[in-house]
Backbone as CSV, one residue per row, in Angstrom:
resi,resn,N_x,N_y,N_z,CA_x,CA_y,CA_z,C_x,C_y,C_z
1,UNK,0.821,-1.191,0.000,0.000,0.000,0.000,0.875,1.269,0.000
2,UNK,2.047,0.976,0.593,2.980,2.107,0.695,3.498,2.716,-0.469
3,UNK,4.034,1.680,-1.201,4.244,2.166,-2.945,3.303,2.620,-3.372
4,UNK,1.958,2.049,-3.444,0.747,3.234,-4.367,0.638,4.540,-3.823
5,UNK,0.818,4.658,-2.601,0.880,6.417,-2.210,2.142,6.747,-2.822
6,UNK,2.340,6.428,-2.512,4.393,7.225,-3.105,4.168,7.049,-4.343
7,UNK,3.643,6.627,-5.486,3.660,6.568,-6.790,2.421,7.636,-7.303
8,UNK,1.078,7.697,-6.057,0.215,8.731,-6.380,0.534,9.461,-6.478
9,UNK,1.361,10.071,-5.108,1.789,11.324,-4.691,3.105,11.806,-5.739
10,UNK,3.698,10.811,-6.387,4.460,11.455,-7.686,4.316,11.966,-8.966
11,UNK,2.614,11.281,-8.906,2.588,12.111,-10.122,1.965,13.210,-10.188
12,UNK,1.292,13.081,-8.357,0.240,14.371,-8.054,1.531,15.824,-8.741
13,UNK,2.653,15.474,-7.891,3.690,16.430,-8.076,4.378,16.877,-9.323
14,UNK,4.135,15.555,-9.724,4.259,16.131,-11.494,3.551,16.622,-12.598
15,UNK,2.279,16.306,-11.641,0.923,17.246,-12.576,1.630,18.859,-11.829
16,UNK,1.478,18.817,-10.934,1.844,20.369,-10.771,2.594,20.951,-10.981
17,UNK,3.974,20.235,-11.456,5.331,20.682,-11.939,4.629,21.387,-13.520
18,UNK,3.604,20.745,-13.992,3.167,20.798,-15.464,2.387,22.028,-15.424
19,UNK,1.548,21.923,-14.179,0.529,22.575,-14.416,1.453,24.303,-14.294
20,UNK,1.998,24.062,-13.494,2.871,25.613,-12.805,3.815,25.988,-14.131
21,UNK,4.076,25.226,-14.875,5.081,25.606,-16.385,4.026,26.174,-16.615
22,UNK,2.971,25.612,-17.244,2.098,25.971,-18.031,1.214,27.648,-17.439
23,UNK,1.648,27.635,-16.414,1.102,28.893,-16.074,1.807,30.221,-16.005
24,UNK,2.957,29.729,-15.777,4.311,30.828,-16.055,3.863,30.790,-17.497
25,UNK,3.911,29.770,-18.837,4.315,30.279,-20.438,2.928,31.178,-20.342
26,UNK,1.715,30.971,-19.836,0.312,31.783,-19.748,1.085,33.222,-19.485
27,UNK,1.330,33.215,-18.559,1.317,34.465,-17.816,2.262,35.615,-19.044
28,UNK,3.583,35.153,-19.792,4.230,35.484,-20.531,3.409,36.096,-21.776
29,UNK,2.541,34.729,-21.805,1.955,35.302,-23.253,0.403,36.043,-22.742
30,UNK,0.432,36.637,-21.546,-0.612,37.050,-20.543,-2.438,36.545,-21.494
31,UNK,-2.208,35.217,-21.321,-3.117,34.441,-21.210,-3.866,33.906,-19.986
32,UNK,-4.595,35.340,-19.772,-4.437,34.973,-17.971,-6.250,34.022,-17.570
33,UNK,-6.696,34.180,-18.493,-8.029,33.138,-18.497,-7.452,31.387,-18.477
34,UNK,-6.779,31.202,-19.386,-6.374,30.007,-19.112,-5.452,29.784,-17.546
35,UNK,-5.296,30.513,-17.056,-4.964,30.305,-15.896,-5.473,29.761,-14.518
36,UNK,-6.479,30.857,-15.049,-7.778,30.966,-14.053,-8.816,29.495,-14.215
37,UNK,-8.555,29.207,-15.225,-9.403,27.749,-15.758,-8.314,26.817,-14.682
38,UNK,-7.239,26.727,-14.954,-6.433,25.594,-14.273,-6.780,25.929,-12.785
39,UNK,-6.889,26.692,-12.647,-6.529,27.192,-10.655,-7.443,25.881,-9.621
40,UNK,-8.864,25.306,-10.189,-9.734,24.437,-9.428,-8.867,23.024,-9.806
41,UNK,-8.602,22.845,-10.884,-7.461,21.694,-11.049,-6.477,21.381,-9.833
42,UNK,-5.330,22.986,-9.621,-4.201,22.707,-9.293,-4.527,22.839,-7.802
43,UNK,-5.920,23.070,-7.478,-6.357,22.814,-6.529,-6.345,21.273,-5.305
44,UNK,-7.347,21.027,-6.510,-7.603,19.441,-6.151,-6.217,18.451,-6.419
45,UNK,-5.654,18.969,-7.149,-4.345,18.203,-7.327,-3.500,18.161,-5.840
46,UNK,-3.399,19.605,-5.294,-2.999,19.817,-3.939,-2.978,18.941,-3.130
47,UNK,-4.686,19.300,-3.250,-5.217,18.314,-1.907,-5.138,16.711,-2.443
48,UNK,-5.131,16.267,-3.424,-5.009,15.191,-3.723,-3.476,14.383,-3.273
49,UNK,-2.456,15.441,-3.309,-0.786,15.251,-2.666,-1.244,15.181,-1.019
50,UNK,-2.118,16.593,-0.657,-1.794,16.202,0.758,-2.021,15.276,1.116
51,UNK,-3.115,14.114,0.723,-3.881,13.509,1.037,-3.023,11.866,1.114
52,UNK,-2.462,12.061,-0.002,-1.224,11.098,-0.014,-0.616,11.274,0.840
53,UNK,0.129,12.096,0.651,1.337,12.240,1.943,0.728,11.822,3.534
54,UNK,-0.407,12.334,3.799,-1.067,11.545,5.033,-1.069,10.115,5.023
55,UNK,-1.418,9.371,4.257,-1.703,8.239,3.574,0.141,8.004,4.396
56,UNK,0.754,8.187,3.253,2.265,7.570,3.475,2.820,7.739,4.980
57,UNK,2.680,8.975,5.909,2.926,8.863,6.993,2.064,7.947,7.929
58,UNK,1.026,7.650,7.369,0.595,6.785,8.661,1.197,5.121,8.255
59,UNK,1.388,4.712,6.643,1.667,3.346,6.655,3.301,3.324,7.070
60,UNK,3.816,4.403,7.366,5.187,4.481,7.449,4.961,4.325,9.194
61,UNK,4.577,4.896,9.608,4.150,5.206,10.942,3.572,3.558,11.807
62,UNK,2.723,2.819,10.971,2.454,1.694,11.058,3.329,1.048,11.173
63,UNK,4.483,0.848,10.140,5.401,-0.387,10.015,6.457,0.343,11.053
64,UNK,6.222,0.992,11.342,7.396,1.335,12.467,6.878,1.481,14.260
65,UNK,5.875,1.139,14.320,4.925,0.598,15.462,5.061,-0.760,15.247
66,UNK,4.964,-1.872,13.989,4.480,-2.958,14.038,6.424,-3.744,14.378
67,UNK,6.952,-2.602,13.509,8.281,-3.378,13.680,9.656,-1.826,14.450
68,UNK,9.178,-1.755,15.870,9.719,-1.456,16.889,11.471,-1.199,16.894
69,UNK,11.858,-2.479,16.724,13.097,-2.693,16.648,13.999,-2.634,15.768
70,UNK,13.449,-1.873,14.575,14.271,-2.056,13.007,13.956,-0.395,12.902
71,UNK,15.449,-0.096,12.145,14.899,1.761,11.833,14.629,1.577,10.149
72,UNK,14.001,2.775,10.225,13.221,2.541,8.384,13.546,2.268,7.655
73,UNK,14.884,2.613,7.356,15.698,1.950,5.962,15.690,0.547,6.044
74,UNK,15.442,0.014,6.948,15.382,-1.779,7.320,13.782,-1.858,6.453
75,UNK,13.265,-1.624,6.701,11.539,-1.660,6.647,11.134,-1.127,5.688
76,UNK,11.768,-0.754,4.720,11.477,-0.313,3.298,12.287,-0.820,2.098
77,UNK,11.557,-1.606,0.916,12.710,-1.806,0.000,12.448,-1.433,-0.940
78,UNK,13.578,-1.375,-2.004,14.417,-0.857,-2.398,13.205,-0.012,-3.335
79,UNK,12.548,-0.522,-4.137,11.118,0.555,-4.845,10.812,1.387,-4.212
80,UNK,10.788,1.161,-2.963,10.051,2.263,-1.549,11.448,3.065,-1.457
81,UNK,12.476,2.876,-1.398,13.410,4.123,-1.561,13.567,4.521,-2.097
82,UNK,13.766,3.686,-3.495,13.837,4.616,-4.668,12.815,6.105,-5.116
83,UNK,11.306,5.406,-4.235,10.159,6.282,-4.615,10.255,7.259,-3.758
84,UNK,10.944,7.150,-2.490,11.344,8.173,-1.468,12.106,9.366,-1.721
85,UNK,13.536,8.642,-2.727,14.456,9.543,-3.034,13.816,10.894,-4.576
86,UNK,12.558,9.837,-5.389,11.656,10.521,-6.266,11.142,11.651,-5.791
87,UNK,10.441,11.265,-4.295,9.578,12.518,-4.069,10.027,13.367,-3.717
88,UNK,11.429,13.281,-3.608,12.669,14.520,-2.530,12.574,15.431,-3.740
89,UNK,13.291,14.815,-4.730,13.602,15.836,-6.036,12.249,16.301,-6.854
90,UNK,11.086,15.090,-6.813,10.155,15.858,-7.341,9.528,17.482,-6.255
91,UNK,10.057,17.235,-5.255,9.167,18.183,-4.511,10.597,19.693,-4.462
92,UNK,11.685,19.120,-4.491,12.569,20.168,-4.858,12.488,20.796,-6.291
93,UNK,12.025,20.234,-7.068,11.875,20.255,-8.324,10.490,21.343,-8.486
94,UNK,9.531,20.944,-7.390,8.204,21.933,-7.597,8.737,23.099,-6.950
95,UNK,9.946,23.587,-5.882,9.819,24.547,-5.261,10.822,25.132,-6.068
96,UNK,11.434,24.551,-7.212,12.104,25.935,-8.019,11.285,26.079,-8.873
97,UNK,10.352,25.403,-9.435,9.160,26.104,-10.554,8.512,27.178,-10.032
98,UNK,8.175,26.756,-8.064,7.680,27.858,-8.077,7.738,28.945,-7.184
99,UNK,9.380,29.365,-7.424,9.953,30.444,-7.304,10.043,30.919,-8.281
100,UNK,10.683,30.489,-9.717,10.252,31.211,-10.615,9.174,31.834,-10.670
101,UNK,7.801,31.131,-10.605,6.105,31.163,-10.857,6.202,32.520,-10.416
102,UNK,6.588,32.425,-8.591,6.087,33.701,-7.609,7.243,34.785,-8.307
103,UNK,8.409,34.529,-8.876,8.972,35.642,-9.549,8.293,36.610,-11.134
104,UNK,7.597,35.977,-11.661,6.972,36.091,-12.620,5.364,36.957,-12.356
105,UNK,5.102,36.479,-11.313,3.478,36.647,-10.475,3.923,38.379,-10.291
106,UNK,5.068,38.265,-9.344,5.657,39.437,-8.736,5.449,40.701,-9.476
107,UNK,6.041,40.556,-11.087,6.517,41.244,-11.829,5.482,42.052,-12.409
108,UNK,4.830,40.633,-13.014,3.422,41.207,-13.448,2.195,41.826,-12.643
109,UNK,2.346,41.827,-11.356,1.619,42.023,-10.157,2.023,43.919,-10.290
110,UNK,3.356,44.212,-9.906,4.286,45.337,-9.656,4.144,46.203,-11.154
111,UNK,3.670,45.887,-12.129,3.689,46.493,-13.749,1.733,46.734,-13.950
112,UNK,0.633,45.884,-13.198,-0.184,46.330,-13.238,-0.678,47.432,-11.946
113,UNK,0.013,46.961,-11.256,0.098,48.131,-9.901,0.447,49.601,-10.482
114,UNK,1.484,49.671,-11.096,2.247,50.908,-11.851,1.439,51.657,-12.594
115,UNK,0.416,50.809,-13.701,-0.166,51.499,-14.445,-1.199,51.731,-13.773
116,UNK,-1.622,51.513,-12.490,-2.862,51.560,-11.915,-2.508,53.011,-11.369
117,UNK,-1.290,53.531,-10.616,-0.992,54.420,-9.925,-1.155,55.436,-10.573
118,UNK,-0.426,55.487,-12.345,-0.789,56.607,-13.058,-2.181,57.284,-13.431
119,UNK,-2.542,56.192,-13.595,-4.248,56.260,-14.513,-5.028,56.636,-12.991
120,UNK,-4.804,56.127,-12.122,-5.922,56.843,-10.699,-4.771,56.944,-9.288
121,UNK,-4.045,58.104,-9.588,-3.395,57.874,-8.085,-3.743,58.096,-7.054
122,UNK,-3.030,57.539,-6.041,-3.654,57.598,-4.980,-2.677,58.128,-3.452
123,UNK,-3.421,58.386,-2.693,-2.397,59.206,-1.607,-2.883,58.311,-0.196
124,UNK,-2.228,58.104,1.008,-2.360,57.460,2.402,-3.132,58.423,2.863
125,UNK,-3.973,58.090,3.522,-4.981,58.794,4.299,-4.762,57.573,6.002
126,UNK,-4.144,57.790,6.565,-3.721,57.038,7.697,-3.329,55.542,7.364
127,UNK,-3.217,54.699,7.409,-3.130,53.021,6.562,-4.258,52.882,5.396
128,UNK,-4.950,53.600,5.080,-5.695,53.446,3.733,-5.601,54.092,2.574
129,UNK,-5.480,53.379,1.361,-4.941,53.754,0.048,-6.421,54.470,-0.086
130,UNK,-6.635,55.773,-0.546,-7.483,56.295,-1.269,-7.109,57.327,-2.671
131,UNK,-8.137,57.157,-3.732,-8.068,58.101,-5.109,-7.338,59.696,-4.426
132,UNK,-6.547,60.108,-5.023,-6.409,61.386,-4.744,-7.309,62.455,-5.611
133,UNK,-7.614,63.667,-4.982,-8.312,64.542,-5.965,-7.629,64.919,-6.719
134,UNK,-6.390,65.177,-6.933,-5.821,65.529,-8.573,-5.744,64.574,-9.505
135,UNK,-7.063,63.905,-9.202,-6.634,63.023,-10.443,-6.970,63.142,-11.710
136,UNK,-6.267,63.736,-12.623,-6.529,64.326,-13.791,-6.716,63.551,-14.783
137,UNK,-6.294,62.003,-15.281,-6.911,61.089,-16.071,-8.324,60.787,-16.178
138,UNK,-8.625,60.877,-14.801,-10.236,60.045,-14.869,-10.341,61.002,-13.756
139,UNK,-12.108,61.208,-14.533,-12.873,61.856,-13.483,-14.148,60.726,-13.241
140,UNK,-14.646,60.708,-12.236,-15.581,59.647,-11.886,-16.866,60.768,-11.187
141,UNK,-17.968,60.865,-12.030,-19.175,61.587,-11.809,-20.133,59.826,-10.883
142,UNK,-21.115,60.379,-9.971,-22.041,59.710,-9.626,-23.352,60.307,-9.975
């Protein structure tokens, strides 16, 4: 049972390795609807990893209650390490996609902020961002 989580949970991680490319080349070619389509996906994909990973700590957790006297590398073979040493790099592997991702997010986040400031700026009124009255682009009648 231990291998089918560790084999779920690898590809959960490699759907998201996919899904997170695919949202950085979006974001580039600011295809940002297709993004928004994936987001309930990379959702359930999530929770579909966490869900594994629970899964794997308790049968890991099991065989190391049932067998007391042996430390884990005894109690796991060699597929089960191999799939161990998989999920290290697949999961190192997701956290440089998505540093890039959040570098990319950043950018484009900080460039629609910018044009937002020109087109309606705005001034601190104690911790709250409000329109300033010189704002000479847009006038807003009610």
């Amino acid at each position: 049972m231990l291998s089918h989580h560790l084999q779920g949970a690898l590809n959960n991680l490699r759907d998201l390795i996919k899904i997170t490319e695919l949202d950085m080349q979006d974001i580039k070619e600011a295809k940002h609807d297709a993004q928004f389509e994936r987001l309930s996906l990379k959702e359930e994909t999530i929770k579909s990893f966490e869900q594994k990973k629970a899964m794997i700590d308790h049968e890991i957790s099991s065989l190391m209650t049932i067998n007391p006297d042996k430390d884990l590398p005894q109690l796991l073979n060699e597929e089960q390490h191999a799939a161990l040493d998989e999920l290290k790099n697949e999961l190192s592997n997701l956290r440089e996609v998505n540093k890039r991702y959040a570098k990319l997010v950043l950018v484009v986040s900080n460039l629609y902020n910018t044009f937002l400031e020109k087109i309606v700026p705005t001034e601190m009124q104690g911790y709250k961002k409000v329109a300033s009255k010189d704002s000479s682009i847009l006038q807003v009648r009610v």
